[in-house]
N, C-alpha and C positions, 0 to 999 in steps of 0.2 A: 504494500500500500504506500502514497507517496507520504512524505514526511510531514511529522506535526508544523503548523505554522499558520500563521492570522492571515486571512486570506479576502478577497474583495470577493462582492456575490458574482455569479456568472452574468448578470447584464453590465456588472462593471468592467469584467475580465473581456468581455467584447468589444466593449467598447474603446478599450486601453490597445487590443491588437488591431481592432478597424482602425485606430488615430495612429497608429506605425504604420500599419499599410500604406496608410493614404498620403503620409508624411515622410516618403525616403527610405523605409525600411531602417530607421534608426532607433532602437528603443530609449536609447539615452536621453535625445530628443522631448520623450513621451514622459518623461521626468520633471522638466522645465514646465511642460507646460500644465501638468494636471496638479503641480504645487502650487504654479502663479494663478492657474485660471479656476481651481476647481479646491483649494485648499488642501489639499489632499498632504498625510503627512507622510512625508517617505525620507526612511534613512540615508546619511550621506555617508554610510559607509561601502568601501567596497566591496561588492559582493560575491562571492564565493562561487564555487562551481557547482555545490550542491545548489545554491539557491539560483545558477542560473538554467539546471536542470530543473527546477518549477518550473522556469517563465517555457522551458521546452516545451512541459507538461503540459501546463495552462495553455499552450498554441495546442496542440493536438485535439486538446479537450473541445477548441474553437471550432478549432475545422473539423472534426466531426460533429458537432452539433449542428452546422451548414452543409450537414451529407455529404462533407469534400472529401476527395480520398490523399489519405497520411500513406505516405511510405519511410520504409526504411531511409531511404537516400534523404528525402526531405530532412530526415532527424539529425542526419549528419550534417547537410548543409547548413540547418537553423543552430545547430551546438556549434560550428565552426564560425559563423556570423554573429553568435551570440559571448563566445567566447573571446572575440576579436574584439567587440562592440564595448565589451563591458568588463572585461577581465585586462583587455592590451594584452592578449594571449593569442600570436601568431604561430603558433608552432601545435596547436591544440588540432588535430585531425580527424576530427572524429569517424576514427576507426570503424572498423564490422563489431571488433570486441567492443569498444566500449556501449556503441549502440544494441549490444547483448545484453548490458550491464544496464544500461538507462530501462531499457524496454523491461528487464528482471525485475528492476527495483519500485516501477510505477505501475505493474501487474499490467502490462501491454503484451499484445502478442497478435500477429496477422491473423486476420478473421475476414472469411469468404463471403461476399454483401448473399443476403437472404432476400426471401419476399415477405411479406407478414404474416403468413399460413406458417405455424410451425407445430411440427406434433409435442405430446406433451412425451416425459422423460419415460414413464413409463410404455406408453403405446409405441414409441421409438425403437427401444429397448426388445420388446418383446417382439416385434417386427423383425428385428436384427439375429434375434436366437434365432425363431422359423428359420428365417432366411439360410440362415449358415449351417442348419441343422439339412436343411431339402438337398443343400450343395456335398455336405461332408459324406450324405451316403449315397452322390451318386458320383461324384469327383472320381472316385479308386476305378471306377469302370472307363471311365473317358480315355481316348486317344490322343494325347496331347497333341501329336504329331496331324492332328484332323480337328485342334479345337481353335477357332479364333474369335480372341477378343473384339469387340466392336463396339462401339459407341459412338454418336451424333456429339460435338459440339459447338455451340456458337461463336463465330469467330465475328466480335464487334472492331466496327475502325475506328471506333472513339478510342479504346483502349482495351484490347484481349483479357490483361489481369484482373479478376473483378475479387481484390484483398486491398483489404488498406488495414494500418493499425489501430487499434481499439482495443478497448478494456477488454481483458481475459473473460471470455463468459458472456461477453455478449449476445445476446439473441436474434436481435435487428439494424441489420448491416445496411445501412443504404448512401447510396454513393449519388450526386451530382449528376447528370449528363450534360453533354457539350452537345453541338454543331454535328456531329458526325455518328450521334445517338440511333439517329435511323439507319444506319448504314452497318449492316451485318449480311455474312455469309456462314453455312450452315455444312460443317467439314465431318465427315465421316470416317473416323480413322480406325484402320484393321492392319494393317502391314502394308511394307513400303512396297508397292508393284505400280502398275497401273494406277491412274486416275481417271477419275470418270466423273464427266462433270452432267449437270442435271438441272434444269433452270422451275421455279416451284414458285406459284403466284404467292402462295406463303412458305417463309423460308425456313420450314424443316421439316424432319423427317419422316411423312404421313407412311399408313400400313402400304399403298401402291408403290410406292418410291421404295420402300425397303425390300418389297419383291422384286423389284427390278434391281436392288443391287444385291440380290441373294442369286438371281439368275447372272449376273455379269463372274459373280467371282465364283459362284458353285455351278457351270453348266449341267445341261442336263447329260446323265451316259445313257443311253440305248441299250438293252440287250436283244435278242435276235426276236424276241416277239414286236419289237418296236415300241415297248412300253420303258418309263422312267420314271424314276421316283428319287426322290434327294434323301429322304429318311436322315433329315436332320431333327436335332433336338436342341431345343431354344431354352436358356437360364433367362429368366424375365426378372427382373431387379424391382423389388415392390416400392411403391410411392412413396417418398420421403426417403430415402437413403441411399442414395448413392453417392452423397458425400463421403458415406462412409466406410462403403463396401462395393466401390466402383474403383478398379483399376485405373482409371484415368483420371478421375475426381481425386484421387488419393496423391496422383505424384505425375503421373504422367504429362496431362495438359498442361499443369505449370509451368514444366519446362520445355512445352511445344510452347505455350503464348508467348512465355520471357522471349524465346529468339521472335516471335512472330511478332511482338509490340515492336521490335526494332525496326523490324522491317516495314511495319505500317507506318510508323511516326516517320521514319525517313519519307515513304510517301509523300503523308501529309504535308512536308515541308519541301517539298521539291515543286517544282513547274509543271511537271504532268499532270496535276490535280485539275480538272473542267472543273467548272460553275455556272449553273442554268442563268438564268436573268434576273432569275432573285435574288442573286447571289448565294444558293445552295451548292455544297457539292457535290458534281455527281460521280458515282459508283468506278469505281475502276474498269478496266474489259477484264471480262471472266477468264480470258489469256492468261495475265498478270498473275489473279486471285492463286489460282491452281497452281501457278509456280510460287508462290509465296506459300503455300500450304507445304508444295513438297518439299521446300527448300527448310521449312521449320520442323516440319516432324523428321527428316533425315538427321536432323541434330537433336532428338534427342537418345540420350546414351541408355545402350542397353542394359547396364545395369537398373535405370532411374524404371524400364519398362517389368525387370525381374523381379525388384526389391514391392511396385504398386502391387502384380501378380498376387505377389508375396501375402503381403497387407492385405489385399482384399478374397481371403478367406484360402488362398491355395500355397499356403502352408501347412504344415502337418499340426504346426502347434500355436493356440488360439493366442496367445500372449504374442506372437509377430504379426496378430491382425489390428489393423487400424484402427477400429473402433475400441479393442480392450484397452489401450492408453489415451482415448479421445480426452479432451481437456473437463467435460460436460457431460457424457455420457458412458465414457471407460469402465470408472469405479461400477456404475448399476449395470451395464452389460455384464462385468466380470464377473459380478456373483450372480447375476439369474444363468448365465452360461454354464458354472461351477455347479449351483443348485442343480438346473439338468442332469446332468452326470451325476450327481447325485438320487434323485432320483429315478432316473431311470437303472443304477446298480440298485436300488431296494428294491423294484420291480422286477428284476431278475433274479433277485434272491424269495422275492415271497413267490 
């Protein structure tokens, strides 16, 4: 939890970073004037790094209350700006580690933006046993060598990563949009081969679209009567959890969107970018899109694809799955999971 200390209410703490903003990015500045103009009593001593680790604080507090999204990098930038500003401390860098330590000691931690539907802990929970329970006894019979992962996800041009920093535990994540809020494509990632692009008056992935790309990557075989059957079998991942037992929600797409933000923000900042007459912008050629796709899922490392696997239920042992260490839901998963097992050995003993 952040540190003891007398604190202005949050319409003040607003109000103090709105009048930085608008004034040079100088917090010093915002001293002069909220003592001359507003009495305000503030000590004239120098202040410390813990205490400029509040004013850190107090910004992130801001800008997520305006649904902006914090990142890591921002933390570092506002402690090197703030350490400069207020400390005369040029040599202050703020590091990965120390933004370890900041983020540790003010119970901050990345957190994925949500919608407002959230199930409660329980229903979650018991969701997540089913779930793992239907997979564990039919996983031993699978051909791994015949199974492929697959999952839809949205690739926005505002900005692919949808984390920003906020309080440990929070439930309702919600982030700003820009300019470029409408402008999404809908990528379907299974292994690196072929691409197949597919144009969808809404842009994702309805039950017809998904036949047709069951037909693209699993042709039909013929045997000598002329008949064919695919004789696949579908794991369908139930409503509300795939954050937590989705191989790609888990590790994978993060480090497909980190390189693919690269790639789009370059976009958005170069000369290719069209604008209708409204000055909207419009969409890239679907050319581009699909190299931008292949170009970002070929980087990511196969470990980051073995370790999600891993996580998401196809390890042997329940303590390497994602959800038993989740920050919110771990603890109550781990013990109705353990309770199972236990139960079901009484059931075999009576």
């Amino acid at each position: 939890m952040p540190r003891s200390r007398v604190a202005k209410s949050m319409a003040e703490e607003k109000e103090v970073v709105t009048w930085i903003e608008q004034n040079g990015e100088v917090p010093t500045r915002a001293t002069t004037y909220f003592q001359n103009e507003r009495g305000w009593k503030i000590s004239g001593v120098q202040p410390r790094l813990a205490e400029v680790e509040d004013m850190i604080f107090d910004r992130v507090l801001f800008l997520r209350s305006e649904k902006k999204k914090v990142t890591r990098d921002l933390i570092a930038e506002v402690g090197k700006h703030l350490a400069q500003a207020e400390l005369g401390n040029t040599q202050f860098l703020g590091s990965s580690k120390w933004v370890d330590g900041f983020m540790h000691r003010y119970d901050l931690s990345l957190r994925r933006t949500t919608n407002l539907t959230v199930l409660t802990n329980d229903v979650l929970t018991d969701r997540a046993v089913c779930y793992m329970e239907f997979v564990k006894v039919r996983k031993d019979r699978l051909n791994m060598d015949h199974t492929v992962l697959m999952d839809e996800t949205a690739v926005y041009f505002e900005d692919p990563r949808c984390q920003t920093v906020d309080v440990t535990g929070a439930r309702h994540v919600v982030l700003k949009s820009t300019g470029f809020a409408s402008m999404r494509i809908t990528a379907v990632l299974a292994r690196i081969d072929k691409t197949y692009g597919a144009y969808q008056k809404r842009a994702w992935v309805d039950f017809q679209l998904q036949i047709k790309w069951l037909d693209l990557v699993f042709p039909p075989i013929f045997d000598a009567s002329a008949s064919c059957e695919k004789n696949l079998q579908m794991f369908v991942i139930p409503g509300g959890l795939t954050p937590y037992v989705q191989a790609g929600d888990i590790g994978i797409y993060k480090s497909f969107k980190d390189k693919l933000s690269v790639i789009i923000d370059e976009w958005k900042s170069s000369d290719r970018v069209m604008y209708t007459e409204a000055g909207n912008p419009k969409q890239p050629p679907v050319e581009d899109v699909v190299q931008w796709v292949q170009t970002a899922w070929k980087t990511v490392p196969d470990v980051v694809v073995r370790r999600s696997v891993a996580a998401a239920d196809f390890s042997p042992f329940y303590e390497d799955w994602h959800i038993s260490h989740h920050d919110v839901y771990g603890d109550l998963f781990y013990r109705k999971w353990l309770s199972r097992d236990e139960e079901s050995e009484s059931d075999d003993v009576g």
